[in-house]
N, CA and C of each residue as an Amber inpcrd file, in Angstrom:
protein
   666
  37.0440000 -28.8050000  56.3020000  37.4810000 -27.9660000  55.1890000
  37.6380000 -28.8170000  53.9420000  36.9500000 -28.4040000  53.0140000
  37.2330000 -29.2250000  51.6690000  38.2910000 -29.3570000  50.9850000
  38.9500000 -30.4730000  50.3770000  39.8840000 -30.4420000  49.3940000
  40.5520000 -29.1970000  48.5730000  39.5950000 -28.8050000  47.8160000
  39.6060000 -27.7050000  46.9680000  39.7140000 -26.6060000  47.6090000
  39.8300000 -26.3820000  48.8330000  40.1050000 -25.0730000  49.5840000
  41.2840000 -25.1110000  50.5300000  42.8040000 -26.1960000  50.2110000
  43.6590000 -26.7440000  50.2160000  44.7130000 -26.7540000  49.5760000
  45.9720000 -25.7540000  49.9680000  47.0260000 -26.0260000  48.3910000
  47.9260000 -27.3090000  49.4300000  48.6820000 -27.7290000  48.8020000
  49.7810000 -28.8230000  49.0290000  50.9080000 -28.4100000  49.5090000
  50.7840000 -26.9700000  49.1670000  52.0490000 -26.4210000  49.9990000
  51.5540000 -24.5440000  50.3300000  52.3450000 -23.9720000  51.2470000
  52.3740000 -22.6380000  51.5920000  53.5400000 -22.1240000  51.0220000
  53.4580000 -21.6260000  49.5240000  54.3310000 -21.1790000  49.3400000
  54.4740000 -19.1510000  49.8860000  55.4740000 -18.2060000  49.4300000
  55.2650000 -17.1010000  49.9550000  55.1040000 -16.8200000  50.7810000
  54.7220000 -15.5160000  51.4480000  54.3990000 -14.9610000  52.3670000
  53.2490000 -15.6530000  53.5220000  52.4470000 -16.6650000  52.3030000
  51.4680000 -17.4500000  53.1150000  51.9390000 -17.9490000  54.7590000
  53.4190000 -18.4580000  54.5070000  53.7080000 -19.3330000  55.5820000
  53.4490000 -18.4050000  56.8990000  53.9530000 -17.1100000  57.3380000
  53.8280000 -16.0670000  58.2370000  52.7250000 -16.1840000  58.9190000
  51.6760000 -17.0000000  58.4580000  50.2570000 -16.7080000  58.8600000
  49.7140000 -18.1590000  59.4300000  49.2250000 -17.9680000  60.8680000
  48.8810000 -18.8410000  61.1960000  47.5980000 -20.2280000  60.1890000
  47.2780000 -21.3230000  60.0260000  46.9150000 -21.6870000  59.2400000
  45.3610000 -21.6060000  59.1990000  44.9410000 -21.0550000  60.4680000
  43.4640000 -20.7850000  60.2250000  43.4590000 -19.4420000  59.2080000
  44.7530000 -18.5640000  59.4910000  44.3390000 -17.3460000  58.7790000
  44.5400000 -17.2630000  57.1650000  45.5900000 -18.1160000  57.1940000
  46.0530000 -18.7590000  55.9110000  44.9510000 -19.0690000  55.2130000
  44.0490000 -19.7360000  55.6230000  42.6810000 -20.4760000  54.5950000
  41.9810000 -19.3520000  54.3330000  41.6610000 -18.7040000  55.3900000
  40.7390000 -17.7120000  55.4280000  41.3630000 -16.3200000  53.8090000
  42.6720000 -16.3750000  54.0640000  43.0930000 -15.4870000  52.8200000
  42.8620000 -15.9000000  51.4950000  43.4960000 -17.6920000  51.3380000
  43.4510000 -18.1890000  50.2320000  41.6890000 -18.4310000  49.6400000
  40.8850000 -18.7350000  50.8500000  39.8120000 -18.8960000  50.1420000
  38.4440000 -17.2250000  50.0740000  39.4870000 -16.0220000  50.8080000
  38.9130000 -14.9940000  50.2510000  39.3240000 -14.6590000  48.4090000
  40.8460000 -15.0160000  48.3850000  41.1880000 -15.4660000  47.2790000
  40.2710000 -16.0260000  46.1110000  40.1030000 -17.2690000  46.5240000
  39.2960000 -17.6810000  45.5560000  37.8190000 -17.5270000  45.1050000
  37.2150000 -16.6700000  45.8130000  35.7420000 -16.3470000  46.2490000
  35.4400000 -14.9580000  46.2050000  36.9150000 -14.3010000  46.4760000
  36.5420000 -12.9670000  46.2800000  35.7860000 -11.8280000  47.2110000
  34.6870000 -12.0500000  47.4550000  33.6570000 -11.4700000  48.3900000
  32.8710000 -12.5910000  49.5020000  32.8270000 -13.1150000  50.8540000
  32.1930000 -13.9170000  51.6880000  31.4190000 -13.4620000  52.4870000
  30.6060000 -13.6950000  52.9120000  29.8280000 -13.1790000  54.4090000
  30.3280000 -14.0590000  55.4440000  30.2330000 -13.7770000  56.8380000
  30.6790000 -14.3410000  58.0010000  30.2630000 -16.1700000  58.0320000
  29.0440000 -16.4540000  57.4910000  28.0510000 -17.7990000  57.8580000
  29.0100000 -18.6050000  56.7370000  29.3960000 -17.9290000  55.6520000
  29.8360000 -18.9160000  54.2580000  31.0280000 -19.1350000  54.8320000
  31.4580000 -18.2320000  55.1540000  33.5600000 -18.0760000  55.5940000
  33.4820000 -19.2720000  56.7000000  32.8300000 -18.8730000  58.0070000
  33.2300000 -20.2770000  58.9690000  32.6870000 -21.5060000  58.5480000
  31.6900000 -21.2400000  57.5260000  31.4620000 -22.4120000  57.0430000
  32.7040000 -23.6060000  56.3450000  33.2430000 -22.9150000  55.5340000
  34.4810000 -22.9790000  54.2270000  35.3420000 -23.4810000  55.4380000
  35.2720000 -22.7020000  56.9410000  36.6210000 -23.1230000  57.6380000
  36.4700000 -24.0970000  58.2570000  35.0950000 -24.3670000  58.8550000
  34.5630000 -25.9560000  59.7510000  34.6960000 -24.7550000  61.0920000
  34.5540000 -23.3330000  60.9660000  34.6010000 -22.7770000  62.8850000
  33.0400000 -22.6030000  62.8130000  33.5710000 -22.2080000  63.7810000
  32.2050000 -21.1730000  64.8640000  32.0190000 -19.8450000  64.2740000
  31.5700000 -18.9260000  63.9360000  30.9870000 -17.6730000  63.4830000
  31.8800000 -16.7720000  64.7930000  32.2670000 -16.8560000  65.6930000
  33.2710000 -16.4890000  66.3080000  34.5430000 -17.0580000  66.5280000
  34.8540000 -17.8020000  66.0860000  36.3550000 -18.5490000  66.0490000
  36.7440000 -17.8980000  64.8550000  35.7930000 -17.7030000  63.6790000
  36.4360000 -17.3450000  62.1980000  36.4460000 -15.3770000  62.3120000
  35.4910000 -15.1550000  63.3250000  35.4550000 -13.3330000  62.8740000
  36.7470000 -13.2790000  63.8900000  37.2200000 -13.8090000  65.1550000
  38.5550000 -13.3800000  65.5840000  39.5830000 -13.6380000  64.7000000
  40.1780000 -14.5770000  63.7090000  41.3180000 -14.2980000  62.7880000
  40.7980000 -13.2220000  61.8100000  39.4620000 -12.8810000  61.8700000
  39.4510000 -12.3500000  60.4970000  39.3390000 -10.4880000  61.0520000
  38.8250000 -10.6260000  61.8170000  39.6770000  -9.1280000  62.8070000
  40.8100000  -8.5940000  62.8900000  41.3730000 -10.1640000  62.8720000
  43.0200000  -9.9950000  63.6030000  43.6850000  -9.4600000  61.8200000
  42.7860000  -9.9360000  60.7370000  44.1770000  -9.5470000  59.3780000
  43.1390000  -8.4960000  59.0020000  41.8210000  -8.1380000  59.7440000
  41.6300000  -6.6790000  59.2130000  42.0900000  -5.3140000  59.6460000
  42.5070000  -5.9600000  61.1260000  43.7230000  -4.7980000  62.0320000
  45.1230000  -4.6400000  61.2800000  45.4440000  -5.7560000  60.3380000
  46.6900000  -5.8610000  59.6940000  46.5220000  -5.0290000  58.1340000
  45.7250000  -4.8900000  57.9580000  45.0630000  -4.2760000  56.8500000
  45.2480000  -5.5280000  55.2990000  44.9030000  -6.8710000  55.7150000
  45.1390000  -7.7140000  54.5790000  43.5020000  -8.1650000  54.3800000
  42.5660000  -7.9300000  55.2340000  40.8540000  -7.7640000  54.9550000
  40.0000000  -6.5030000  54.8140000  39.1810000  -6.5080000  53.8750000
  38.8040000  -5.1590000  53.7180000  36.8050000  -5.1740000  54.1360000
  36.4570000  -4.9840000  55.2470000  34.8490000  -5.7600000  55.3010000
  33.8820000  -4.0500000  54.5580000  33.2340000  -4.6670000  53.7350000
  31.6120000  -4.3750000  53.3730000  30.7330000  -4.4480000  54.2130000
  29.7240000  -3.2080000  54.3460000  28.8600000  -3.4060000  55.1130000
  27.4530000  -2.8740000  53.9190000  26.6100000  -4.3860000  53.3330000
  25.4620000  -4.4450000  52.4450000  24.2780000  -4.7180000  53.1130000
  23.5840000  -3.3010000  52.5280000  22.0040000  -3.6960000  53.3990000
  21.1060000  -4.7700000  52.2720000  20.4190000  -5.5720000  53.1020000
  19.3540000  -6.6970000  52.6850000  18.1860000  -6.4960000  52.9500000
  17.5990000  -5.0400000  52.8740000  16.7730000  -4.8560000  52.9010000
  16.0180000  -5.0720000  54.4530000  15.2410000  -5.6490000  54.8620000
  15.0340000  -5.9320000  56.3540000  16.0420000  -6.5900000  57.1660000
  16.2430000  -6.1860000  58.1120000  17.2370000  -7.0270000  59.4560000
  18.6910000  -6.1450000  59.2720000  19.0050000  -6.4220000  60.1630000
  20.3380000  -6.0670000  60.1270000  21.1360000  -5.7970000  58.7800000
  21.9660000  -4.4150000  58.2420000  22.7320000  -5.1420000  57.0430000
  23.8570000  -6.1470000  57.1630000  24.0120000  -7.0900000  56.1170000
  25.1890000  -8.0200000  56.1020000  26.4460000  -7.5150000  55.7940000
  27.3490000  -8.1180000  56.5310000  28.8120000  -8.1080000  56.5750000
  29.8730000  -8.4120000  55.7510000  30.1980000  -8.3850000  54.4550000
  30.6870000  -9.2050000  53.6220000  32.6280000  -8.6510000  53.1800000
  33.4300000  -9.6950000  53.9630000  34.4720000  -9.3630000  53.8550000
  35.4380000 -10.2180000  52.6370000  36.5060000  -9.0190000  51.9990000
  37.0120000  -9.5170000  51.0720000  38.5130000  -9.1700000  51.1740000
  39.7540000  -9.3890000  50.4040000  40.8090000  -8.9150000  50.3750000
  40.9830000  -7.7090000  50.0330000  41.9950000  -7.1390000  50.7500000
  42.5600000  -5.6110000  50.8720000  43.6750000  -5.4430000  49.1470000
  43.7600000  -4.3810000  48.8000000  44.5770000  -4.4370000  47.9880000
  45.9740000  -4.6900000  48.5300000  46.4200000  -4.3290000  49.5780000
  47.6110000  -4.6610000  50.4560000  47.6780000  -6.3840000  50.6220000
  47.1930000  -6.9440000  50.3200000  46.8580000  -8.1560000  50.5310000
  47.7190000  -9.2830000  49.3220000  47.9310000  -8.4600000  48.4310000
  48.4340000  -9.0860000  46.9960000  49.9810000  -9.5020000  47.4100000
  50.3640000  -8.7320000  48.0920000  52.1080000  -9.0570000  48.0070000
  52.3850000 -10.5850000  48.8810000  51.2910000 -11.1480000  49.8220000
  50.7860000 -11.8850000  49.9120000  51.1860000 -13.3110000  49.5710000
  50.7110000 -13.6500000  48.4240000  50.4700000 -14.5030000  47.1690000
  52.0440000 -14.4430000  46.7820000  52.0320000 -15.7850000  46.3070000
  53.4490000 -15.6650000  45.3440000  53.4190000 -14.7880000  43.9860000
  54.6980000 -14.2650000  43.6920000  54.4060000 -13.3850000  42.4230000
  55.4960000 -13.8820000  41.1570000  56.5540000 -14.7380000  41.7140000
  57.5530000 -15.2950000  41.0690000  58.7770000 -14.2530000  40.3770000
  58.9070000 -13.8470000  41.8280000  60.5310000 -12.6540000  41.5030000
  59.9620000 -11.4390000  40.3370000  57.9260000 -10.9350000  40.3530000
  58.0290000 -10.0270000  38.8380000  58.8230000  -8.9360000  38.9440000
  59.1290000  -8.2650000  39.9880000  59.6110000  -7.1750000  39.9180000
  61.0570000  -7.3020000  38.6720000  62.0310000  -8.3520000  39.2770000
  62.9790000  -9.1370000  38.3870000  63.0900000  -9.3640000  37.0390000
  61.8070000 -10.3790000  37.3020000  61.7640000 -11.1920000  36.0910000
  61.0660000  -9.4990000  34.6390000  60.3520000  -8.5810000  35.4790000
  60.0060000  -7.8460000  34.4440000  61.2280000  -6.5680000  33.6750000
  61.9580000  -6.4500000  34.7920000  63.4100000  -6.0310000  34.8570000
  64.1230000  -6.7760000  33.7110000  64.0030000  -7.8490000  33.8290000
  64.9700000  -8.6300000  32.5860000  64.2840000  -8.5860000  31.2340000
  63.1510000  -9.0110000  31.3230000  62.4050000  -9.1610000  29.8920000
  62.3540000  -7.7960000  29.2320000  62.1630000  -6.4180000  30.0240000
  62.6080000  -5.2170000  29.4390000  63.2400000  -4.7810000  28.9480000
  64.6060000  -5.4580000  29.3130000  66.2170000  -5.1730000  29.2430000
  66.1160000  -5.7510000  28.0050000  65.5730000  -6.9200000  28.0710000
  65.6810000  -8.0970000  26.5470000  65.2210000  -7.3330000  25.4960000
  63.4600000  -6.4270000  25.8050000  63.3600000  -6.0010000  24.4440000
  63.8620000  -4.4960000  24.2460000  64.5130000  -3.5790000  24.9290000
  65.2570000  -2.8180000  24.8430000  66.3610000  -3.1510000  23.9670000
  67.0510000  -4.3500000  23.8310000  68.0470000  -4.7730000  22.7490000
  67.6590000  -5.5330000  21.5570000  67.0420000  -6.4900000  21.7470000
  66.3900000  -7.3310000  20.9960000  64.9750000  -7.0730000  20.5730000
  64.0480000  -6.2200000  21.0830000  62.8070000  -6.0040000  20.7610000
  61.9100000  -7.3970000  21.1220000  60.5660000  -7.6260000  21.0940000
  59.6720000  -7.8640000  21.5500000  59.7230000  -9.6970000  20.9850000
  60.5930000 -10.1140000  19.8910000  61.3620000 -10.8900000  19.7370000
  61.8580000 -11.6770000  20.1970000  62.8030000 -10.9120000  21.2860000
  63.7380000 -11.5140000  21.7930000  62.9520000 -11.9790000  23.3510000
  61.9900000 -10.8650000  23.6120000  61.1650000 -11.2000000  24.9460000
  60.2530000 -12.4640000  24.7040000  59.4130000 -12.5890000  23.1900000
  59.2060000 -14.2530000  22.9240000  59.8060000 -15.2510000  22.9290000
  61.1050000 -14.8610000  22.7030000  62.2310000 -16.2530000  22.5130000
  62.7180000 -16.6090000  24.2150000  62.7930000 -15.4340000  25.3190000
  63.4070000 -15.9860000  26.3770000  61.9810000 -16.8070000  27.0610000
  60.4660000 -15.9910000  26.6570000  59.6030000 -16.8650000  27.6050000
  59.2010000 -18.3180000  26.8680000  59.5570000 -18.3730000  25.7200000
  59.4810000 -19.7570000  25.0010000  60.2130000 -20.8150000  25.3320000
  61.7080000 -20.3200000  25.8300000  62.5780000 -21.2560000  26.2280000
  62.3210000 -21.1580000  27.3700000  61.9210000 -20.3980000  28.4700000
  61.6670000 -20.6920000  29.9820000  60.1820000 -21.9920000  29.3870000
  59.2120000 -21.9920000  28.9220000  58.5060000 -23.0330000  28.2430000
  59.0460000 -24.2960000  28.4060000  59.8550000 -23.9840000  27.3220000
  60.7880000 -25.6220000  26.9290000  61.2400000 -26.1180000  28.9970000
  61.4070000 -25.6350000  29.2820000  62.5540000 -25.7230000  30.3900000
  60.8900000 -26.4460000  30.9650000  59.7820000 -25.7480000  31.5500000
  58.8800000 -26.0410000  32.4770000  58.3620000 -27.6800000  31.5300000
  58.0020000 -27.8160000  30.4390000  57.9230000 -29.0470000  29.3650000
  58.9870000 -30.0970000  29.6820000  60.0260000 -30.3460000  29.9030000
  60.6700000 -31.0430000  30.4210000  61.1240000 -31.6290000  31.7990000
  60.2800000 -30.2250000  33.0450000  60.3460000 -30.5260000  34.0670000
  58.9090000 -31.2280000  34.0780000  58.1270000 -31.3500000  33.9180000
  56.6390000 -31.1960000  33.8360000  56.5260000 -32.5150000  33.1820000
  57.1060000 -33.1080000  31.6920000  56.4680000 -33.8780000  30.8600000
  56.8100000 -35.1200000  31.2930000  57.7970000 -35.5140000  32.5910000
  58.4800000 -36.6420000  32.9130000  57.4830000 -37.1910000  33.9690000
  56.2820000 -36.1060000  34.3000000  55.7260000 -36.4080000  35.4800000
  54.4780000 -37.3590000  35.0180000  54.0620000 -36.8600000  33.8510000
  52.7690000 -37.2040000  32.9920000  53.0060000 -38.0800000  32.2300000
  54.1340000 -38.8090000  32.0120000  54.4090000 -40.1500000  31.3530000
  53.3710000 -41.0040000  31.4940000  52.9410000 -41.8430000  30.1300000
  52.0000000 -42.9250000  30.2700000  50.7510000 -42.8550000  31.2780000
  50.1630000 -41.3700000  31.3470000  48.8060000 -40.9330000  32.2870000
  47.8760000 -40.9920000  31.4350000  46.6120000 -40.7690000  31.4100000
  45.4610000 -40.9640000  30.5060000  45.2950000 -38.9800000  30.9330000
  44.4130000 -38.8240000  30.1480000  44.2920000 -37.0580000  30.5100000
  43.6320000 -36.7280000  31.6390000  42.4880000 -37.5450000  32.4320000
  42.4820000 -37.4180000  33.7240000  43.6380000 -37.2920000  34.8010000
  44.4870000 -38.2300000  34.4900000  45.4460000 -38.6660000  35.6220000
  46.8530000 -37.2290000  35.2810000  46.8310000 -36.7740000  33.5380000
  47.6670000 -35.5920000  33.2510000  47.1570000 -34.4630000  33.9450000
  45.9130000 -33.9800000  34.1610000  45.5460000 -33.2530000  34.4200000
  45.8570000 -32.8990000  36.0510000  45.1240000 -33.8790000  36.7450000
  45.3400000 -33.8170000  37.9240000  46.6590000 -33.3900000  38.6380000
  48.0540000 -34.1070000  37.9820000  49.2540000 -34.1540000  38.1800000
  49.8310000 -33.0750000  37.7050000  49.3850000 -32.7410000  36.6770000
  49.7500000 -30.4910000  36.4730000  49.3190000 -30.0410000  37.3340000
  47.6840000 -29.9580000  38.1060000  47.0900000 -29.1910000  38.6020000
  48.0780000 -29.1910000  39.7520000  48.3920000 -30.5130000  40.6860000
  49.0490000 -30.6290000  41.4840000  50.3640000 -29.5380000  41.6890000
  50.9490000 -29.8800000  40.4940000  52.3920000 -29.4330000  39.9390000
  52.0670000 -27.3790000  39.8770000  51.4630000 -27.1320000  39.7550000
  50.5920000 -25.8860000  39.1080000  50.1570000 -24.7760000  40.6410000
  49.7220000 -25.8420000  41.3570000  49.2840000 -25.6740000  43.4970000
  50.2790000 -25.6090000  43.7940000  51.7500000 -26.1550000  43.5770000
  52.4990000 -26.2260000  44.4350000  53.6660000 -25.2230000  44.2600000
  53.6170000 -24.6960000  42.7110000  54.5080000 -23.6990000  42.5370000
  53.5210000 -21.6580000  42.5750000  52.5900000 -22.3890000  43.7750000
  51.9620000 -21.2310000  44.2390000  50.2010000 -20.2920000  43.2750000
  50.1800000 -21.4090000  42.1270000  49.3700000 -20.3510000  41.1890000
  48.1130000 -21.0450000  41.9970000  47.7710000 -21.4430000  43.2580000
  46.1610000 -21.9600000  44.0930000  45.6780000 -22.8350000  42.8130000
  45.8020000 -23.5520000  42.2050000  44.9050000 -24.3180000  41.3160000
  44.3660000 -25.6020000  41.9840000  43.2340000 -25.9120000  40.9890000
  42.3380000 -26.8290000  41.1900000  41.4750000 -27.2770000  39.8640000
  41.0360000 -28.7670000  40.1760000  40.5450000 -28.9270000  39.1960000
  39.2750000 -29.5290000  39.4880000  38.4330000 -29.4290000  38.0990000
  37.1830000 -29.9610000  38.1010000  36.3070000 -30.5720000  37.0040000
  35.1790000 -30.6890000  36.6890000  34.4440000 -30.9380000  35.6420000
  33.2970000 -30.7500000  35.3530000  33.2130000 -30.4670000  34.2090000
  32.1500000 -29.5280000  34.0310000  30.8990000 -30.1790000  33.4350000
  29.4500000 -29.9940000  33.2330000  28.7700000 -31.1750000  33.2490000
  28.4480000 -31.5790000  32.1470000  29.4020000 -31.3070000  30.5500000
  29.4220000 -31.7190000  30.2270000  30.5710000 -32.7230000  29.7600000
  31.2460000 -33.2780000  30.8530000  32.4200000 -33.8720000  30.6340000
  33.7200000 -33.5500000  30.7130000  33.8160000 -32.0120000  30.2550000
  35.1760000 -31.4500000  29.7820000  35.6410000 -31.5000000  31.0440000
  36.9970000 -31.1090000  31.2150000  37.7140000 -30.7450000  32.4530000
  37.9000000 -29.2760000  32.5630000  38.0650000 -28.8840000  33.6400000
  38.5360000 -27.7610000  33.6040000  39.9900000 -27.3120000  35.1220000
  40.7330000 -26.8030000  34.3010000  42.2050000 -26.1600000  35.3270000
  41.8170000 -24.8160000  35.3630000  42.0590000 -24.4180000  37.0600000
  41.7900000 -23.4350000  37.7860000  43.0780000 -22.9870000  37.8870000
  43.1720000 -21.9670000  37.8870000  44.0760000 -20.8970000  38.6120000
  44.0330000 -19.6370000  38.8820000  43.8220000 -19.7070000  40.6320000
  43.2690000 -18.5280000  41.0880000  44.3730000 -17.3350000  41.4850000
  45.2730000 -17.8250000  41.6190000  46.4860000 -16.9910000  41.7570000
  47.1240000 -16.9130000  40.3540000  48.1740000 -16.3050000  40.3320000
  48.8180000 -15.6740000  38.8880000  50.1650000 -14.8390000  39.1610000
  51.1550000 -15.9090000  39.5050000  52.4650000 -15.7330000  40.3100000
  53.2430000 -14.3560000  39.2440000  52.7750000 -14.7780000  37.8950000
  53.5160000 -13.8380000  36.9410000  52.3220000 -12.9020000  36.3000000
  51.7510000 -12.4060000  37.2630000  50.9240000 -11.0770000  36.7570000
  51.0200000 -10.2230000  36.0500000  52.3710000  -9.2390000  36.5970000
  53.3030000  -8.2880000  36.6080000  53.8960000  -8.5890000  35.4040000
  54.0910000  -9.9340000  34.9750000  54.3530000  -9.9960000  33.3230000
  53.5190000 -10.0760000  32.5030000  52.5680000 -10.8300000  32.7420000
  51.4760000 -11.1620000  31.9750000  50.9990000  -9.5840000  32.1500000
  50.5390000  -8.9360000  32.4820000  50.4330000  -7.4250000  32.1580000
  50.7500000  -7.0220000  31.2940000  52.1150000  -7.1070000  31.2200000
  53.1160000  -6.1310000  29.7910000  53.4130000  -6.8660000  28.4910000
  53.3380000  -8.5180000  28.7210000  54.0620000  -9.4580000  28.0420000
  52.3100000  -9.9850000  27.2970000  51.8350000 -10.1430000  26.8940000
  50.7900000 -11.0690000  26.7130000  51.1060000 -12.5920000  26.3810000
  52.4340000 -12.0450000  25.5380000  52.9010000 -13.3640000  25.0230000
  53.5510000 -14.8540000  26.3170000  53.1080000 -14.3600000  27.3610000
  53.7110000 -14.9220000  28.4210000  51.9680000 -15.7600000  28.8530000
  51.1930000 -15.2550000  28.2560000  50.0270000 -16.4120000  28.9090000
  49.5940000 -17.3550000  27.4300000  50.1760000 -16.8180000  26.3610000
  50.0920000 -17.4450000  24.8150000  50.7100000 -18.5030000  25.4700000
  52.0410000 -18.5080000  25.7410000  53.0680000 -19.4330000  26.4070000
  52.9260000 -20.6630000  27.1370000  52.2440000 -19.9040000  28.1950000
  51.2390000 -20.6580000  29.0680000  50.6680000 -21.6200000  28.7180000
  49.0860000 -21.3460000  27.4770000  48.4450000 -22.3340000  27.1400000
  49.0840000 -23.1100000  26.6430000  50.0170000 -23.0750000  25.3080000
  50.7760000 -23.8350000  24.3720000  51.4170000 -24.5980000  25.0250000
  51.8320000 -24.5410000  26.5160000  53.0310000 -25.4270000  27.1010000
  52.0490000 -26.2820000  27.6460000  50.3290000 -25.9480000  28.0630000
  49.5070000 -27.1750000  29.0050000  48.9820000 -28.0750000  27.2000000
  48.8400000 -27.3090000  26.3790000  48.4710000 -28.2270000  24.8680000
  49.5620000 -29.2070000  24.8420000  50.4830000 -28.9120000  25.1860000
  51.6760000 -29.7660000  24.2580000  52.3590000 -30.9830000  25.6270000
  51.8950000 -30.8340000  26.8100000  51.9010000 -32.0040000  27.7080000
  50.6800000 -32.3300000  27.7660000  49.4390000 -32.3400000  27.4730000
  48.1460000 -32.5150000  27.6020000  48.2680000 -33.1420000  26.3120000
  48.5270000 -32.8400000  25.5990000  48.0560000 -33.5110000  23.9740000
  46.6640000 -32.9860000  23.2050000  46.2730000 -32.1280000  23.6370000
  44.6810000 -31.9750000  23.1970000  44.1360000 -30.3700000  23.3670000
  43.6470000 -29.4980000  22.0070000  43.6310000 -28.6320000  22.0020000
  43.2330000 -28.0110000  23.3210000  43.2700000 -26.6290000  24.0680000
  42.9000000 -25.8720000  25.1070000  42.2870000 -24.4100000  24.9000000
  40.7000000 -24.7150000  25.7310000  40.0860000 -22.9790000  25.3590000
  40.4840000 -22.5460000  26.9290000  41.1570000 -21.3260000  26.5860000
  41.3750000 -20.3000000  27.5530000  39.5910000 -19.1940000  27.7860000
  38.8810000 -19.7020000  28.1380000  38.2480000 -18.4530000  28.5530000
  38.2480000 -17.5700000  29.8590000  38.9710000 -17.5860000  31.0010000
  38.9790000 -16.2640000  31.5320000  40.8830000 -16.3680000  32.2160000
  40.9410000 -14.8570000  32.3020000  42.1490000 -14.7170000  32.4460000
  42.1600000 -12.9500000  34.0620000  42.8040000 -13.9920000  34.8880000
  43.2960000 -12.8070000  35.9750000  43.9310000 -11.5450000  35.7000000
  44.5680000 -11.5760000  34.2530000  45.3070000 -10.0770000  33.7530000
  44.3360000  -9.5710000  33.1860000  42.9160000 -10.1410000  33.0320000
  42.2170000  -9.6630000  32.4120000  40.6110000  -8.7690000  33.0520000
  41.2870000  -9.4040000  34.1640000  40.1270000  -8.5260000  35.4660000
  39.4350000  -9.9030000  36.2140000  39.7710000 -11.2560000  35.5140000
  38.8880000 -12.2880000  35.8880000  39.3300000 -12.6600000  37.1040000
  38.3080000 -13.5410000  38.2320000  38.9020000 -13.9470000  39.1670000
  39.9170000 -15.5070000  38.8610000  39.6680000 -15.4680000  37.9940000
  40.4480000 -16.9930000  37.7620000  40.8790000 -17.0570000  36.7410000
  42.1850000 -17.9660000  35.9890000  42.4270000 -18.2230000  35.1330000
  41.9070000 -19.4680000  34.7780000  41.6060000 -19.6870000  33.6280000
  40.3210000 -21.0760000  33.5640000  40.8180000 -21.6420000  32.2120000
  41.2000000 -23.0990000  32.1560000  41.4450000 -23.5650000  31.0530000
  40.7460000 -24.7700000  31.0330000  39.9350000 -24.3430000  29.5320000
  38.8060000 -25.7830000  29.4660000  39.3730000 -26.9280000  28.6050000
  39.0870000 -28.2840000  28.8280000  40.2800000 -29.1630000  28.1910000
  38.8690000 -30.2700000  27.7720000  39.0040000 -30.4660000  26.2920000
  38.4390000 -31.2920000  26.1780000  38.3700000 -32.8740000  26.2670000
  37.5330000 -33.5870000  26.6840000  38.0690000 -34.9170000  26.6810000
  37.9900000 -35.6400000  25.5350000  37.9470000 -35.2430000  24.9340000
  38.1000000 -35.6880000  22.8860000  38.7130000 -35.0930000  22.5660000
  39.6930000 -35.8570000  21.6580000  40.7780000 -35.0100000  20.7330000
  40.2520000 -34.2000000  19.8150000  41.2560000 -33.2180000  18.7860000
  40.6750000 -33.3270000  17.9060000  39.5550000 -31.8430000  17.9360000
């Protein structure tokens, strides 16, 4: 099983699940749609070692399988996550956290909902900026991404061929805000600019229908 199809920790609901089934969710997760040959591939099984867990969470209703014809032979099998499948994933208390920020602009208006996710900001910038001390932006990067996997959002990183870097995040713990709030993924970028040091293009976003949240980081300032 590759690196990148690996978080550092099981946060959520993940843990419940044995760890073959565990991969099998996180990397329907990240992929979205698989056929049987790619999936045991991704897992290192057998084409029957991987369709028995993946039976076992479609009896649970957390897999949802496709059946696509290819024209001659048999049609292919291609299984993906159930919508039941989301509660899943860490979501970071939204039900709560959207409960409060409501309450906030119910008194304060939309204002006051920028000012509490700015200072939750400040707060993650100070937990965050002690880690990235004296790193070069490779070594910053990596050590968010890390930091980023472990508080559940599945990230990963990579590079792209022309140099740039790019931060993955396939999960999106604060959905449920980022939904209502926009100003909560503004937030977001501004807090990876300002421990990164170096402007950030956001092009795709999970509130936005994307499978990933994707932040491209250049390796030149400026």
């Amino acid at each position: 099983m590759s690196n990148t199809d690996q978080n550092l920790e099981e946060p959520g609901l993940l843990k419940a699940f044995s760890s073959s089934k565990r991969e099998i969710l996180k990397i329907l997760k990240k992929y979205r749609e698989l056929d049987l040959k790619t999936l045991s591939e991704k897992l290192n099984l057998t084409k029957m070692g991987a369709l028995k867990h993946i039976n076992d969470l479609e009896e649970q209703g957390f897999i949802e399988r496709i059946i696509k014809k290819t024209g001659v032979g048999r049609p292919k099998h291609i299984f993906k996550l159930s919508d039941e499948s989301s509660d899943i994933f860490p979501r970071a208390y939204s039900n709560l956290t959207c409960f409060a920020l409501e309450f906030i602009e119910e008194n304060m208006g939309l204002e006051g909902v920028e000012s509490a996710l700015r200072k939750r900001g400040k707060q993650l910038y100070s937990e965050y900026s002690e880690k990235l001390k004296n790193k070069n932006l490779d070594e910053k990067v990596a050590i968010l991404t890390k930091l980023r996997d472990k508080e559940g959002y599945m990230a990963s990183m990579s590079k792209t061929e022309k140099g740039d870097i790019e931060l993955l995040e396939y999960n999106c713990p604060i959905f449920d805000v980022a939904q209502k709030y926009w100003s909560a993924c503004v937030v977001e970028k501004e807090l990876f600019e300002d421990l990164l040091g170096t402007p950030i293009e956001t092009t795709h976003r999970v509130v936005n229908s994307d499978k990933v949240c994707r932040f491209l980081i250049s390796n030149t300032k400026g």
